[in-house]
Structure formats: structure tokens, C-alpha cells
C-alpha positions in Angstrom: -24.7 112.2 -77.9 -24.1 113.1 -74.2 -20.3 113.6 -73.5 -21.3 114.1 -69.4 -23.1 112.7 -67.0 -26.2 114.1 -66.1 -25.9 114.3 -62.7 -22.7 116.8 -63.3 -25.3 119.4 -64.2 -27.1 119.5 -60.5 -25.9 121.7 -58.6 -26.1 120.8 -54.5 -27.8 122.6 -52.5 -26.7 122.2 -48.6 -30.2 120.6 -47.7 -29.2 118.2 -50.8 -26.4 117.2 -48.9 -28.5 116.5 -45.6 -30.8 114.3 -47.8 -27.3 112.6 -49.0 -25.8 112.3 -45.3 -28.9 110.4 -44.2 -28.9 108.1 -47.4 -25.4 107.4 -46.2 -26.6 105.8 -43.2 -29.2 103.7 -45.2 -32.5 103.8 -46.7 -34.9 106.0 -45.7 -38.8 107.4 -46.4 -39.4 110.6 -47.3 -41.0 111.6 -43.8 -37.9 110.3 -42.1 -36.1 112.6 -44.6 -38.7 115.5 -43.6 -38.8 115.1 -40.3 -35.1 115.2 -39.9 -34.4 118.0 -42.0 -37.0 120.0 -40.7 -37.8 121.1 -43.9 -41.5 121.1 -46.1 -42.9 117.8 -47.3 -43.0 119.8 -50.7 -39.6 120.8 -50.6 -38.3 117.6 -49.7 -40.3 115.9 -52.9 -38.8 117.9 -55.4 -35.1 117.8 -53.8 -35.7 114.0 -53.6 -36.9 113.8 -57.6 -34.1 116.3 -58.6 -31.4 113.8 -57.1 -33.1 110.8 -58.7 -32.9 112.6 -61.9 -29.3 113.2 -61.9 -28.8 109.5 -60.8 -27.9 109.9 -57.1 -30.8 108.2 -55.5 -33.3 105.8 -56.6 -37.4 105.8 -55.1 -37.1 101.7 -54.4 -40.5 101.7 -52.9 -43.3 103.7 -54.2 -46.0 103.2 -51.9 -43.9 104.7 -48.8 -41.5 107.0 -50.9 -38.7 104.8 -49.7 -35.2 105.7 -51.0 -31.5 104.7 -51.3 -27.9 105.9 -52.4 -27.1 104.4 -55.7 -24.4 107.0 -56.4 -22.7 109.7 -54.1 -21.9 112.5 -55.4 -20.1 113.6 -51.9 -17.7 110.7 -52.1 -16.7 112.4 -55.2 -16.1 115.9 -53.4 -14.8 114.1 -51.0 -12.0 112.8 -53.4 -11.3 115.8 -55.0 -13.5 115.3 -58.2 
């Protein structure tokens, strides 16, 4: 039986948080995400599927890698939890 969250586990990373930030502001593909962050297409992939995991994101459109906020892990820190 799980007595946390999984998402409690992931530690964020401060590109993480870019990926969040831009999520704030709405959907977005993972080339938006890339080119905006400046950062590897590879990179971005396996941030992306390590915040899915843990239940921040969701990948709502396969096809063009489209994704949106389902839970925000900064509103928490931003609330003191």
C-alpha cells in the first residue's frame, strides 16, 4: 500500500520548472517546449515522461507530443507545502 504520492518522490530539477512555467500558460508540444528552453529534444522527452510519471503533466495528444498541467507541483511550493 502506497502511503505517498508518487509525485513526492521527483525531485525538480530547474529546467523542470521551465517545462512547468510554460504548462502554466497552457498546452504546449514538445518542440514548443524545446525550442523555448533551448535545451535537447532528448532531454526534453525524458523530463516530459518523468513529470507525467509523477502525475504532473499528462501527453493529451500523441501524434504531436502535446501536453498539459494536470497537477502543479509549484503551486504547492508556492504555498508552503
Amino acid at each position: 500500500m502506497l502511503l505517498y504520492k508518487p509525485s513526492s518522490m521527483v525531485s525538480l530539477t530547474d529546467v523542470d520548472k521551465e517545462i512547468l512555467e510554460l504548462l502554466r500558460e497552457g498546452r504546449a508540444t514538445q518542440s514548443y517546449i524545446v525550442d523555448e528552453t533551448g535545451r535537447s529534444r532528448q532531454y526534453i522527452h525524458n523530463r516530459l515522461g518523468i513529470l507525467a510519471a509523477a502525475g504532473y503533466l499528462e501527453n493529451i495528444h500523441a501524434k504531436t507530443a502535446l501536453y498539459e498541467l494536470v497537477d502543479d507541483p509549484l503551486a504547492d511550493e508556492e504555498n508552503g507545502g
